[in-house]
C-alpha positions as CSV (number, residue, x, y, z in Angstrom):
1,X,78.8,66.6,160.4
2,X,76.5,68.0,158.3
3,X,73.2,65.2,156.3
4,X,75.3,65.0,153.2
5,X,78.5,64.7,154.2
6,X,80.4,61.3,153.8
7,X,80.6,59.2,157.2
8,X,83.9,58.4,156.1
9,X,86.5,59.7,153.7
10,X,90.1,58.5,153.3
11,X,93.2,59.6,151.6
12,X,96.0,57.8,150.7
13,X,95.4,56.3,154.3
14,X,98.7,53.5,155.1
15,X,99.9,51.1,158.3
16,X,103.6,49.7,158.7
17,X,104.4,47.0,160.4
18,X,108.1,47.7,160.3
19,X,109.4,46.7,157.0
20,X,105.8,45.0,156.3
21,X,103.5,47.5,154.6
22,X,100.2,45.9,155.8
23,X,97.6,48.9,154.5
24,X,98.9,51.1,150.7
25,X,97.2,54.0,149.8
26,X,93.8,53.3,150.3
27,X,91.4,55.9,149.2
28,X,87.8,55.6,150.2
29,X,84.2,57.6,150.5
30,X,81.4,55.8,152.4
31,X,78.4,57.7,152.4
32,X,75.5,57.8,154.4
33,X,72.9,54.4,155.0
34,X,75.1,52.5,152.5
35,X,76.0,49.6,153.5
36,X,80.0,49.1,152.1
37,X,81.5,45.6,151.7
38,X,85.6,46.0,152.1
39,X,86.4,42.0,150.0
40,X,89.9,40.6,150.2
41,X,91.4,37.0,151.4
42,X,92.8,36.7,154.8
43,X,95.7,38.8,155.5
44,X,95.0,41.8,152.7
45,X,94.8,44.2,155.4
46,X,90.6,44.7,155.7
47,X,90.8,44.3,159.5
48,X,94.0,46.8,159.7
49,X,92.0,49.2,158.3
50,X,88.8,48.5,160.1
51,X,90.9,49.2,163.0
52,X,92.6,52.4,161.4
53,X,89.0,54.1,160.9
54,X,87.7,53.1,164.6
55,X,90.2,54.4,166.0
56,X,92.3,51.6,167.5
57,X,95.1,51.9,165.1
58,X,96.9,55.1,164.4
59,X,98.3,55.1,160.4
60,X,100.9,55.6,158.9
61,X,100.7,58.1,156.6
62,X,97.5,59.4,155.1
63,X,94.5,60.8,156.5
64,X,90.9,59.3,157.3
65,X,88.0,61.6,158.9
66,X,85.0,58.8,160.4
67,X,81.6,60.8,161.5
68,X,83.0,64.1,161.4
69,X,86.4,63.7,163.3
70,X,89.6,63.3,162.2
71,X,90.6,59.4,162.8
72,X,94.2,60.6,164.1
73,X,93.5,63.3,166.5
74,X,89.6,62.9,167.1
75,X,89.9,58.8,168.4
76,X,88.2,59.2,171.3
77,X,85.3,60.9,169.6
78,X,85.1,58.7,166.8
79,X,84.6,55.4,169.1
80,X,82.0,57.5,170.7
81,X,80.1,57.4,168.0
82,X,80.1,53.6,166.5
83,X,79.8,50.5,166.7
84,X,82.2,47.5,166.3
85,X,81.8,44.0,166.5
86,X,84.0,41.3,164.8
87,X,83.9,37.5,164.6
88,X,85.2,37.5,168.0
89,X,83.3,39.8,169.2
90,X,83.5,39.6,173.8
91,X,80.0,38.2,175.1
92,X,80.5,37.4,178.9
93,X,79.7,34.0,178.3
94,X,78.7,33.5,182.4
95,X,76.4,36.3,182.5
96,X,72.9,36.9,180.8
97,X,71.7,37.9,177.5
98,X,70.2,41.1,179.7
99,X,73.4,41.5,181.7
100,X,75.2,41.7,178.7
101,X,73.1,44.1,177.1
102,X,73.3,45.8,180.0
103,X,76.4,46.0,180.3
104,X,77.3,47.7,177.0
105,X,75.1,49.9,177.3
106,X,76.7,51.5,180.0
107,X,80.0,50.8,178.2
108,X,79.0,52.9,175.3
109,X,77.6,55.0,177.6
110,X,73.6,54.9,177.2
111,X,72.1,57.3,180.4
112,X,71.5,55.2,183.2
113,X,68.2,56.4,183.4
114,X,67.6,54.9,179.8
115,X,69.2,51.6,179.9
116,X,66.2,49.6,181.1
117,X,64.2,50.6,179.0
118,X,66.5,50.6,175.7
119,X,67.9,47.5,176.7
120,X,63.8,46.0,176.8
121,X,63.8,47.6,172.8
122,X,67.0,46.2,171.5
123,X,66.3,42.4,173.3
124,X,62.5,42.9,171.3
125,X,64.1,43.8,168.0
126,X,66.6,41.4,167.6
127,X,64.0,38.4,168.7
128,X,66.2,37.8,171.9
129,X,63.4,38.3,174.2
130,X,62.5,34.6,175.1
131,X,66.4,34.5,175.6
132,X,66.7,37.5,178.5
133,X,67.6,34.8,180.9
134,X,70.1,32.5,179.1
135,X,73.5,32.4,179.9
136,X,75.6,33.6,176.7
137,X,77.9,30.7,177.3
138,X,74.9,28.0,176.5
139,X,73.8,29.9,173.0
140,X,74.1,28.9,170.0
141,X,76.8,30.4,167.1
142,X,74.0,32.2,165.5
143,X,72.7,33.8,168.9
144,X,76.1,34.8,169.8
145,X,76.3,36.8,166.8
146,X,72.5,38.0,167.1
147,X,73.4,38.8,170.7
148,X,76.7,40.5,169.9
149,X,75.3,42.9,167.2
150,X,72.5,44.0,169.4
151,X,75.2,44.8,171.9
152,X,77.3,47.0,169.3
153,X,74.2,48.5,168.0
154,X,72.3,49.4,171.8
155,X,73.9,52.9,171.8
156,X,72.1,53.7,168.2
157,X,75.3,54.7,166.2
158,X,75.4,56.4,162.8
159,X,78.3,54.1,161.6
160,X,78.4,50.3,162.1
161,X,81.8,48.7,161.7
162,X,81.4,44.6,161.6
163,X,84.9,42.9,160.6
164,X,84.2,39.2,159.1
165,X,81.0,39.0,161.0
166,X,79.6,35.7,159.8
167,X,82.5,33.7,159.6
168,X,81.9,30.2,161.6
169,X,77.9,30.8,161.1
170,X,75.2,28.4,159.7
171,X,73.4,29.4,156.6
172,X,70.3,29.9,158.3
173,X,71.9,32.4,160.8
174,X,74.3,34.4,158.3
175,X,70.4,35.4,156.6
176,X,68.9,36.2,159.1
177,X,72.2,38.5,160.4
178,X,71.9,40.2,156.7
179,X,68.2,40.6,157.2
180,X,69.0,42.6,160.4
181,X,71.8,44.6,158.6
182,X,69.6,45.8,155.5
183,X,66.6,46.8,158.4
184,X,70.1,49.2,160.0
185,X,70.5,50.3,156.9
186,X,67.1,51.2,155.6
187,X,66.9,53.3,159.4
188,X,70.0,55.3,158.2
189,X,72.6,53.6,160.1
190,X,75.8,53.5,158.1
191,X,77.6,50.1,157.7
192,X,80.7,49.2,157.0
193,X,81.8,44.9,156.9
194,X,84.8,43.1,155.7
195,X,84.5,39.7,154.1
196,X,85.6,37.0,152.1
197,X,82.7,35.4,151.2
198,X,81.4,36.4,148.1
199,X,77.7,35.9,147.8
200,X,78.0,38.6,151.1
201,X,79.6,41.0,149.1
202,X,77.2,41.0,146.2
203,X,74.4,41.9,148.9
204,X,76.4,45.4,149.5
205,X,75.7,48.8,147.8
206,X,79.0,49.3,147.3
207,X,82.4,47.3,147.4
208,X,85.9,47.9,147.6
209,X,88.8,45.2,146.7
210,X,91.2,44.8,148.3
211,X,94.7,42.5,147.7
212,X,97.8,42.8,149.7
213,X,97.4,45.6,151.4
214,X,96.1,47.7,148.0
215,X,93.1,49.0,146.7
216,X,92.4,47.2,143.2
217,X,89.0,48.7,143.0
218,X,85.6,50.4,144.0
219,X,81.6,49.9,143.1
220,X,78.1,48.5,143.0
221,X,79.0,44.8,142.1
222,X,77.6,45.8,138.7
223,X,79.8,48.5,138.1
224,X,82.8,46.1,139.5
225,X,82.1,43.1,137.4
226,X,81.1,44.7,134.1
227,X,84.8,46.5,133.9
228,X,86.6,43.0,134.3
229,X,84.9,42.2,130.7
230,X,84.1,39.0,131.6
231,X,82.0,36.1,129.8
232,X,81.3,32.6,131.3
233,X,80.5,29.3,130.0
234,X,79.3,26.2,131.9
235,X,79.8,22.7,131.1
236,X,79.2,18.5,131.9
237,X,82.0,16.6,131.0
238,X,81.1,13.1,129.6
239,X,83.3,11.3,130.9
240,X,83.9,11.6,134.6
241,X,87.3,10.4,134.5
242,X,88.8,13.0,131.9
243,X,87.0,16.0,134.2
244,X,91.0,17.4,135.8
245,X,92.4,17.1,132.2
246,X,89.4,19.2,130.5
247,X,90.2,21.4,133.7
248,X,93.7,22.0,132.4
249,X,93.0,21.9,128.8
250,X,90.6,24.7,129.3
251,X,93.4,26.5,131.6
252,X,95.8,26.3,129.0
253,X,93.4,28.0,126.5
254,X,95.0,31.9,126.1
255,X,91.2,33.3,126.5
256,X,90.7,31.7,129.1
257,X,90.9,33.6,132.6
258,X,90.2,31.2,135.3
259,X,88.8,27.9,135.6
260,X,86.3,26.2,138.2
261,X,85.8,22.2,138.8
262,X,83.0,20.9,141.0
263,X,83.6,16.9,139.7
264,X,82.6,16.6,136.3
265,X,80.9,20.1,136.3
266,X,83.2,23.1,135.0
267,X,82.8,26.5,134.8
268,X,85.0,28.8,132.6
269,X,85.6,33.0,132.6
270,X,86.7,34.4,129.5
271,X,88.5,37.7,129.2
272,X,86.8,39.7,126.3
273,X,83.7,39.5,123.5
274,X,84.8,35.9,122.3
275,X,82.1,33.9,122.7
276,X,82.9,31.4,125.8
277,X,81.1,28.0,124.8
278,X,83.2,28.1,121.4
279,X,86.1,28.6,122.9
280,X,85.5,25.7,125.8
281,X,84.5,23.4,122.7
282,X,87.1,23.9,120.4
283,X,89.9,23.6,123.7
284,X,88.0,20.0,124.6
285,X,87.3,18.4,121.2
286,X,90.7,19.0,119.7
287,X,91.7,16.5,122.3
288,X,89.0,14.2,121.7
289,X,87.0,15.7,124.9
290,X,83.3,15.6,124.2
291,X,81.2,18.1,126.7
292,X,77.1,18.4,126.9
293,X,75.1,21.0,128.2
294,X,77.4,24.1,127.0
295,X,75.4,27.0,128.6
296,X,77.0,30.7,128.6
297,X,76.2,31.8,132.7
298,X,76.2,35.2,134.4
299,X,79.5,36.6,135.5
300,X,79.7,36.7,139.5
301,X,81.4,39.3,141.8
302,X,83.8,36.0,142.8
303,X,84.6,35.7,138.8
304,X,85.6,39.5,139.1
305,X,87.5,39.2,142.3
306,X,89.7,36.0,141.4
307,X,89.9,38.1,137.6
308,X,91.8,41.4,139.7
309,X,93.9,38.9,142.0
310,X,94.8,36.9,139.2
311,X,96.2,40.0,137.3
312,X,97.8,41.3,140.3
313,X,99.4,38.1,140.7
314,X,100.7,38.4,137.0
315,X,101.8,41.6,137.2
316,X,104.1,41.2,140.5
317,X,105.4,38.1,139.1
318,X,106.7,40.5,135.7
319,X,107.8,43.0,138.2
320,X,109.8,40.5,140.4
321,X,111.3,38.6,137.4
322,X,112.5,42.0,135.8
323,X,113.8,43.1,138.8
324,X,116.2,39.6,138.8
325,X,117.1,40.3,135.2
326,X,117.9,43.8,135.8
């Protein structure tokens, strides 16, 4: 694998589950030290894939090469050379933080003569020093997860895999985890994470969406939000009571793309140029609505996500309505 060659590339890569198609056509090229956000709600098929490129899961159809080796015939050399951990990711919970460390490093095959001494590095980088002697079992959610990266990451690979890595972890503890994966990356390790929380997916170089299975798009947040055309307006409504029907008035607006309520705070996206805050005040007052503090907002990599599912959404409906008529 030569310096400039993408760590991974994929081509029209796809998983059956008998008649369920769980992974369509995805197409993907994850180049070196970025760190890649794969987005999607539960069951769109990021783990399947995650499995797919490590090597766990044969596809389909399509083709996938990960580090240099051909993700179908090449598994064995592939898992060599990564590292995966997901949100249930296997601490012995009755041995040490050292035994564990310990003892993936000699899964993922660290030199025996080395172990000691790498295992003494890893504990001091991730801050799990003064922890050496703590039963896994008795940590805490957060130190599980700083624990469990430091065990996919002892053997140094090029590419890190993490699938829904934060899920269950405090606020305090998810920073301090992204933190850890932007030091990876800036060292030239590769990383690749599924999630479905959104403010983790803006902190990504690059992103890929995915719905059902099938790629809707790829690129910096920037690149993805700004080709949704979006424009967002929020607003108070006056009178707490009335907040659900402004909601639905707002909804029912044809510019309108999607709609958020946090009590008597809203928060509407707009397809388009139209200005948002006109639109919003002309849907509200023409039913006697009054609304203060009108403020146009920046558009959000969530706005752009719940845009593309929306349309999907739209568009399957068409299809599965035609196909009654027909």
């Amino acid at each position: 694998m030569t310096a400039d060659e993408p760590v991974i590339v994929t081509d029209r890569l796809s998983r059956r589950f008998g008649s369920l198609v769980a992974v369509r056509d995805i197409s993907l090229t994850v180049n070196r030290g970025e760190i890649f956000g794969v987005l999607g709600p539960n069951g769109a098929g990021k783990s399947t894939t995650i499995r797919m490129l490590c090597g766990i899961l044969d596809p389909s159809s399509g083709s996938g090469r990960v580090v240099g080796y051909d993700i179908a015939r090449d598994a064995e050399r592939v898992k060599e050379r990564i590292g995966y951990m997901t949100q249930r990711f296997s601490l012995y919970e009755d041995m040490t933080v050292a035994e564990n460390l310990r003892f993936y490093a000699g899964i993922y095959g660290v030199p025996r003569a080395e172990r000691h001494a790498r295992v003494t590095e890893t504990m001091q980088r991730a801050g799990l020093t003064d922890r050496r002697d703590q039963i896994a079992g008795t940590l805490s959610g957060g130190w599980k997860q700083r624990v469990a990266l430091a065990s996919a990451t002892i053997h140094r690979p090029p590419l890190l895999f993490l699938d829904e890595p934060t899920a269950g972890v405090d606020p305090v503890s998810r920073r301090d985890f992204w933190d850890e994966i932007y030091r990876l990356s800036a060292e030239g390790t590769t990383v690749l994470l599924t999630t479905h929380y959104m403010d983790e997916a803006a902190r990504c170089h690059r992103l890929a969406f995915i719905f059902r299975g099938a790629l809707l798009d790829t690129g910096t947040p920037d690149e993805v939000v700004a080709r949704r055309k979006l424009r967002a307006v929020e607003l108070q409504i006056a009178d707490a009571s009335r907040a659900i029907e402004a909601a639905a008035l707002l909804r029912a607006a044809p510019e309108v793309d999607e709609v958020e309520h946090y009590g008597n705070l809203l928060r509407a996206a707009v397809r388009g140029s139209a200005d948002p805050t006109e639109i919003a005040r002309r849907a509200l007052e023409a039913h006697g609505l009054a609304a203060s503090d009108l403020r146009e907002v920046r558009i959000t990599v969530e706005d752009a996500f719940v845009s593309m599912v929306r349309d999907q959404e739209r568009e399957e409906a068409a299809h599965e309505k035609g196909g009654r008529a027909a």
